[in-house]
Structure formats: structure tokens, C-alpha cells
C-alpha positions in Angstrom: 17.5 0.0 -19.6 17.0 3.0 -22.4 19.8 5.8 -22.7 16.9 7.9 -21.0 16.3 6.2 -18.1 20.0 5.9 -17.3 20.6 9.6 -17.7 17.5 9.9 -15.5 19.3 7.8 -12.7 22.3 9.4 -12.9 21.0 12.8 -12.7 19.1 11.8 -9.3 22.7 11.0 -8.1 23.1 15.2 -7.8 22.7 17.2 -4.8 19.5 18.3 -3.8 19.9 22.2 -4.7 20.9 21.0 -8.2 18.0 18.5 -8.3 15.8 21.4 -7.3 16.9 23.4 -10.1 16.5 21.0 -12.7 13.0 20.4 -11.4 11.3 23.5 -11.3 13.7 26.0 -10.4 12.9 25.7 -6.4 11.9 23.6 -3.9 7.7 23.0 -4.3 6.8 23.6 -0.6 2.6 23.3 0.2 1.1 23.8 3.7 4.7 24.2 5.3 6.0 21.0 3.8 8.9 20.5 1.3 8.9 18.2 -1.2 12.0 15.9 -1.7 14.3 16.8 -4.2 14.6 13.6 -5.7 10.8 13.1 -6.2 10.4 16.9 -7.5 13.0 16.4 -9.9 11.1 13.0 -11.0 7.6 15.2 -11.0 8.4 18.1 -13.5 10.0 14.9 -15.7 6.3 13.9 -15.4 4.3 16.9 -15.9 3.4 16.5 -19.9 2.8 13.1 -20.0 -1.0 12.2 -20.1 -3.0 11.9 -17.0 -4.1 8.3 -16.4 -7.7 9.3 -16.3 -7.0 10.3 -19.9 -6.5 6.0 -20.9 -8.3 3.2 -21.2 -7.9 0.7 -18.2 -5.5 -1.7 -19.8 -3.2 1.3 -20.8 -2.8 3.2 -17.2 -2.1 -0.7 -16.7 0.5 -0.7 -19.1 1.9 2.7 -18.5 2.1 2.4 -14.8 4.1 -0.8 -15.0 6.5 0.9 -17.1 7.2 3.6 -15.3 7.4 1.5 -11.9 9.8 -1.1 -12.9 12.4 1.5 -13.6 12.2 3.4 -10.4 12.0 -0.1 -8.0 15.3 -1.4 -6.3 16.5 -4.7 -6.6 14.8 -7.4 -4.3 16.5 -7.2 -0.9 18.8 -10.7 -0.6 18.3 -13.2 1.7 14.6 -13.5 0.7 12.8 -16.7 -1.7 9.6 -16.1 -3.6 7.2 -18.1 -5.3 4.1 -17.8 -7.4 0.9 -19.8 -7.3 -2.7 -19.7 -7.4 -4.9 -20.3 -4.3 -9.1 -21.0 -4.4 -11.3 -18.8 -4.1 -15.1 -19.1 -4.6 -14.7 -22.5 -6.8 -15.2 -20.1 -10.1 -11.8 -18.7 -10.0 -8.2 -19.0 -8.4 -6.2 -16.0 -6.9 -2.5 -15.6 -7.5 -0.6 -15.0 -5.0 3.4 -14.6 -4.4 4.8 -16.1 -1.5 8.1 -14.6 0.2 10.1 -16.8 2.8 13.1 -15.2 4.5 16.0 -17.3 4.8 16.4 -16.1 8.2 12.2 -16.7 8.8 11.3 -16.6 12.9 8.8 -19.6 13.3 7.1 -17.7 15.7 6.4 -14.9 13.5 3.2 -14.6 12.1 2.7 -15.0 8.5 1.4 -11.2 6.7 -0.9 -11.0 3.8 -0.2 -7.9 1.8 -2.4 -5.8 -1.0 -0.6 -3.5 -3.3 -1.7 -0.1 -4.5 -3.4 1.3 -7.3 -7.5 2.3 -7.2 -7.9 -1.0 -7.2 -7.4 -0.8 -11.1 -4.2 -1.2 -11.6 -1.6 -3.1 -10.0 0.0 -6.5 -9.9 2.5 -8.6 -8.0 5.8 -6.3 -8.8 4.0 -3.4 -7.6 5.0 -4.2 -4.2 7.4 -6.9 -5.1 10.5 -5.3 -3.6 8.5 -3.5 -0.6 7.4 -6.9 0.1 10.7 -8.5 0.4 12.1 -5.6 2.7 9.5 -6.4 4.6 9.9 -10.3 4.8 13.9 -9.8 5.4 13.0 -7.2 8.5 10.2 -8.9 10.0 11.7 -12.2 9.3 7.8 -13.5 8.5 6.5 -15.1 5.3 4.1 -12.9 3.4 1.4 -13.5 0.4 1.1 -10.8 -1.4 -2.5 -10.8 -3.5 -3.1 -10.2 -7.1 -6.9 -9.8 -6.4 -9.0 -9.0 -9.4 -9.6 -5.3 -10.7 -12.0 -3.1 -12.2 -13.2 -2.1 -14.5 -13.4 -5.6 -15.8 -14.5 -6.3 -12.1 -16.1 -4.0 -10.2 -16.6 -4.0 -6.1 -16.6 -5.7 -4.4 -15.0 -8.6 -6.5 -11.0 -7.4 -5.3 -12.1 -7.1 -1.9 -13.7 -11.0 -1.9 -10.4 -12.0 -3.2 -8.6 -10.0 -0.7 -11.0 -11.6 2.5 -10.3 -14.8 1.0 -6.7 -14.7 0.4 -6.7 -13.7 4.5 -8.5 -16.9 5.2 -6.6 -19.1 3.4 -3.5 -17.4 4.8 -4.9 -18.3 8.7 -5.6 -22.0 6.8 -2.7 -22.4 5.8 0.4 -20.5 7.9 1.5 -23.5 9.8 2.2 -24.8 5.9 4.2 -21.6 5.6 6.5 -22.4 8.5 4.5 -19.7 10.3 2.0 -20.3 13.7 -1.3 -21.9 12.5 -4.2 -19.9 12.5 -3.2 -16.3 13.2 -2.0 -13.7 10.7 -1.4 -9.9 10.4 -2.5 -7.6 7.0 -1.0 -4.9 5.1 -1.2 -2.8 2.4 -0.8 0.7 0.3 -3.4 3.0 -1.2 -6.1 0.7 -2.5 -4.6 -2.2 -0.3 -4.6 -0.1 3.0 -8.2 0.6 1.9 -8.4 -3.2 1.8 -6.4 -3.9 5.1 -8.7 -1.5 6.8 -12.3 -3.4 5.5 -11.0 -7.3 5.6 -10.0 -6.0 9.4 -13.2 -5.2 10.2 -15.2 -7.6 8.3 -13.7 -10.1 10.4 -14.4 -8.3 13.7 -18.0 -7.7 12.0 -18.6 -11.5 11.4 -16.7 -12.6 14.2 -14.2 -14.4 12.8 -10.0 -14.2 13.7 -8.8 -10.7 13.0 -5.1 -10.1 12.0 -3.2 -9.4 14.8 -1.6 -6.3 13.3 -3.0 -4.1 10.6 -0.3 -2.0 8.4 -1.9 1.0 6.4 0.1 3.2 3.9 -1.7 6.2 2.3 -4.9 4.6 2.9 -8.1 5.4 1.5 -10.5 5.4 4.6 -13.7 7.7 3.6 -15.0 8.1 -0.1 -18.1 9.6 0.6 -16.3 12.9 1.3 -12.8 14.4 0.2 -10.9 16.3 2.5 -9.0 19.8 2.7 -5.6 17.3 1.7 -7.8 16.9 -2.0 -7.6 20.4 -2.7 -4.0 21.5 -1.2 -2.7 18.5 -3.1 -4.4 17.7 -5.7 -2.0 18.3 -8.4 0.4 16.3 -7.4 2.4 13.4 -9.1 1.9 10.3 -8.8 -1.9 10.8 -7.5 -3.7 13.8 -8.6 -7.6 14.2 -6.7 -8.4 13.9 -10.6 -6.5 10.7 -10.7 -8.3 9.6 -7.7 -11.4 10.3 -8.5 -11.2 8.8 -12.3 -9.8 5.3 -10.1 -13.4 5.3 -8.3 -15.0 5.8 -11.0 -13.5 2.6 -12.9 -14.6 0.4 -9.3 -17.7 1.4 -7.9 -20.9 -0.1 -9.6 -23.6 2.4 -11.1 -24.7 3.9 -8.1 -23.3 2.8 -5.4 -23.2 4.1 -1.9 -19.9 5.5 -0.8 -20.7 5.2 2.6 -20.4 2.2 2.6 -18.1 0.3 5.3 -16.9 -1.7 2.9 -16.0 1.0 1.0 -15.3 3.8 3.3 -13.8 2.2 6.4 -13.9 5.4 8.5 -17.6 5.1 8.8 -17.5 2.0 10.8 -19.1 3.3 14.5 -17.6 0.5 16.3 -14.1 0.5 16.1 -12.9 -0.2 19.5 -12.5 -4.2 19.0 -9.9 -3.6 16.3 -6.1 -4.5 16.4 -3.1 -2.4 17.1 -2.5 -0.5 13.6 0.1 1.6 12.0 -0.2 4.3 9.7 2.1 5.9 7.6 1.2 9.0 5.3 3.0 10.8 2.3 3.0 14.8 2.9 2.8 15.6 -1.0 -0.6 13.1 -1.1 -4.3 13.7 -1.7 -4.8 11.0 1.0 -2.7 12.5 3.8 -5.7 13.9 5.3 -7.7 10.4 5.0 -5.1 8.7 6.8 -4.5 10.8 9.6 -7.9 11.0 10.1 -8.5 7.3 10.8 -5.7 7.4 13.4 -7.6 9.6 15.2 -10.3 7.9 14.9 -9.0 4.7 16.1 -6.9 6.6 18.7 -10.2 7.9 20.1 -11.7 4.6 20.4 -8.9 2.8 22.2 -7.0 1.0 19.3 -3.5 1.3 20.2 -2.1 3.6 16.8 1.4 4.1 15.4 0.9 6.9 12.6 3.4 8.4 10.8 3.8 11.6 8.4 6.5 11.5 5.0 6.2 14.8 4.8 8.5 15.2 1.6 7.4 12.0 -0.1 4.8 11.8 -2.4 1.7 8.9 -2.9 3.0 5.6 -3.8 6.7 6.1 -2.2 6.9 2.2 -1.9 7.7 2.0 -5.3 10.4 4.4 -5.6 13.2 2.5 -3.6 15.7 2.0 -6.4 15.9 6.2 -7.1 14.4 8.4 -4.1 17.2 7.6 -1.0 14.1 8.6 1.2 11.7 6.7 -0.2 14.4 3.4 0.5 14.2 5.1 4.0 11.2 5.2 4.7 10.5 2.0 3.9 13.2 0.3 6.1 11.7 2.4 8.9 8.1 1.2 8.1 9.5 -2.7 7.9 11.5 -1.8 11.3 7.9 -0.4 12.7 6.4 -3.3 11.5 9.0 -6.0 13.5 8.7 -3.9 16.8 5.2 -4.7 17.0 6.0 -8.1 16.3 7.9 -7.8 19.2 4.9 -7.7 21.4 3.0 -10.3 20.0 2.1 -13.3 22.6 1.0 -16.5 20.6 0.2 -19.6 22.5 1.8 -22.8 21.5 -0.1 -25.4 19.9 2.2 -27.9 21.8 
């Protein structure tokens, strides 16, 4: 770890009011929310450096990892991962990274997770720690997908891998320790985008949909931006500029937004999905997009669990290890996640 970053981590260790101070001079408050002091103070560290939509795709790669591994907790204990590669289309393999809990509940379904990032950046520690909070709570197994990204591929390759990745999970959860042929999805940003599609692919071509579907800062509609792109658009880590440079990278020449397998939220018939929850980040071009689709499902009978971070920024799941409320939040969201496990009823193959 580099004298800087230390000295970084030790000054997040100060009160709030002094955190403030050193980030800006006051607390940044938009629409009636305040943003955390801990993530300000980490903001106006990160005003000058270059906007990702400023690099080539393989540096906002590099850049982002960087930066991520030294805000990320350590792995939760009590939790065993493994990497391997699983078949996709017979031209290539998908790697995935497999999380047991040592304290797994057989009767809990196994969860395959996508991780954030615009679908062009991203990989397996992205969510690594997230993932094993998340395994520990629930007490589930979990694959979490490294599908492909753009611009080297371009929709809807990720997603394929990401609809394949859930089938083979169904395939192969009794392998897992897990009930055979059920599952429940998850993801952040790009992922939730991801979650909310594969969920309703499967309703669409009537094959088993997860039992639970788990979106964070999702992108539901990118046909149209909403007030949320304008009130927060500045904001660190995703900027509307940084959001729109991300589509940019993964749409094909042309391509219809409207899509429902690009824009979710313009699916009409929503009322066969399953139970979702929701969560949103205050300080977040998205929040608007996510609270939107709860609604949405809300009105069409989908039983909805949505809630607002309203002083944590986009990409919060990655900040465990130096934002206290960001480690919160998370816990919360895993705890949100193992109550609706709670209510599952799956029958016994027996």
C-alpha cells in the first residue's frame, strides 16, 4: 500500500465536520440530500484526475481497478471461493467465481451475481467482497460472472454470457450444494441492468425465472435520461458524461435504445415477474432510473422492496473497506436479501 493511500485511510478515520472541511469546505447537499462525509472527502481527492471518458477502454480498465482495490474491505471470513470457467455457446468459456459459505443452508438457493461498470469495465474483484457478505448473510452459494465487455464486444455479447451463466447456474445448483433447478439473480449498475433483462427474458421465453431479483443502481431505461442526470450529473464515481461515454463503448452503430433488452423499463408486461429489491444511491445519476422501475413493478403487482442511500454515491459496493456507510449499507442489503429468503417455499425433490 503507497504512503498516499495510507494517509488517505487514516484521514477517513476523522470526524465528519473535519472530513467535510478537508473536502470542500462543507457538506455538498443536492435536492435536500447530504452527501456522506467520508465519500465527499474521497470526491474532492478525485476531482482533477481525468474523466474515464477521456481513456481508451483498456485504461478506464486499468485505472478503475486501481482505484477499487484500495477502497474494498477484506473478504468477510467464513466464506471459500473458487475460479473456473463454465461453457457457453461452444466458441468460448465464461469465468466465473464460485463463493460457498462455510455455514451454506442446503435449502438456500444458489444466486448468480453481475458486477458493475457500463458493461465496459469490471471483473471478478469488483464485487469480490460484496459477494462474500452476501454468501456469509444469505448463507447461499453464488457465481459471480465475468461476462465479456465492450468495446471489444459489443451487446448483446455480456448479456448472452450473463443468460447463460443463469442457466447453467439452474443446471448445475444441486452440484453446488444448493436445490436443483431454481436460482435467484443480482447485480449493480450494469449488472442490475442485467438482472432486470435475463429476468425477463426468461419470463419472455418461458423458461424458470429466478426466484428473487436483487437490483443496485440499476440502469432500467436508456432511451431517455431522467431529472436525476441533470441534478447529479457531476458527481463522482458516475458523472451522466461518464454514463453516457459507457453506452457509447456497448451499443452497436445504431442501435435502438428501446430496446427491452436494453432498456428493461419498457417491457409492458411486467406483472409475471418475481419479488425484487431495489436499492439506490442519493448522490447517483441512476437514482431516478431505479426508483422508477419500482414503481413500475409496484403498479403491476410485483411485490417491491426499494431502498434510497441517500448520502452514498454510485458504486457504494465497492467502498466497504473506507466509507463506514457504505459497509452498512451493504450488510443491510445482504440482511434484505436473507429475509426474502426467508419466504421462499421450495419443494423437495425427495
Amino acid at each position: 500500500m503507497s504512503l498516499q493511500v495510507t494517509i488517505a485511510k487514516l484521514l477517513l478515520k476523522l470526524p465528519g465536520n473535519l472530513l467535510y472541511k478537508l473536502g470542500g469546505g462543507k457538506p455538498v447537499e443536492i435536492n435536500g440530500r447530504v452527501m456522506d462525509p467520508q465519500f465527499q472527502f474521497i470526491a474532492h481527492g478525485a476531482k482533477n484526475q481525468p474523466p474515464m471518458s477521456s481513456m481508451p477502454a483498456a485504461d478506464a480498465r486499468a485505472a478503475s481497478a486501481m482505484g477499487l482495490e484500495m477502497f474494498a474491505d477484506e473478504p468477510v471470513s467464513g466464506v471459500e471461493w473458487r475460479n473456473q470457467d463454465i461453457p457457453s455457446d461452444g466458441k468460448h468459456s465464461i469465468p466465473v467465481r464460485i463463493y460457498q459459505p462455510n455455514n451454506q443452508d442446503p435449502k438456500a438457493p444458489v444466486m448468480v451475481y453481475y458486477h458493475f461498470g457500463g458493461g465496459v469495465i469490471g471483473d471478478l474483484e469488483t464485487c469480490h467482497v460484496f459477494c462474500t457478505i452476501l454468501a456469509k448473510r444469505v448463507r447461499c452459494p453464488i457465481v459471480s460472472v465475468d461476462y465479456r465487455l465492450a468495446p471489444e464486444h459489443k451487446f448483446p455479447a455480456g448479456l448472452n454470457d450473463c443468460i447463460d451463466a443463469y442457466e447453467w447456474a439452474l443446471r448445475n445448483a444441486a452440484s453446488l450444494g444448493a436445490p436443483a433447478g431454481v436460482a435467484t439473480m443480482g447485480g449493480d449498475s450494469m449488472g442490475g441492468n442485467f438482472t432486470a433483462i435475463v429476468t425477463q427474458e426468461m419470463m419472455r421465453e418461458r423458461k424458470p425465472k429466478p426466484l428473487l431479483q436483487l437490483l443496485i443502481y440499476p440502469a432500467t431505461e436508456l432511451e431517455n435520461e431522467f431529472p436525476s442526470y441533470t441534478a447529479f450529473g457531476e458527481t463522482y464515481p458516475l458523472s451522466a458524461d461518464t454514463m453516457r461515454w459507457f453506452m457509447e463503448q456497448y451499443l452497436p452503430e445504431g442501435q435502438d435504445r428501446s430496446d427491452v433488452r436494453l432498456s428493461p423499463a419498457r417491457e409492458t408486461r411486467l406483472e409475471d415477474l418475481p419479488p425484487a429489491i431495489i436499492v439506490t444511491a442519493g448522490f447517483d445519476p441512476l437514482v431516478d432510473d431505479g426508483a422508477a422501475y419500482a414503481e413500475l413493478l409496484r403498479r403491476s403487482g410485483v411485490d417491491v422492496t426499494y431502498k434510497c442511500y441517500d448520502g452514498l454515491a454510485h458504486g457504494f459496493t465497492a467502498f466497504t473497506g473506507v466509507v463506514k456507510e457504505a459497509r452498512k449499507a451493504c450488510e443491510e442489503i445482504a440482511g434484505m436479501v436473507a429475509d426474502a429468503y426467508a419466504d421462499f417455499e421450495i419443494e423437495d425433490d425427495d
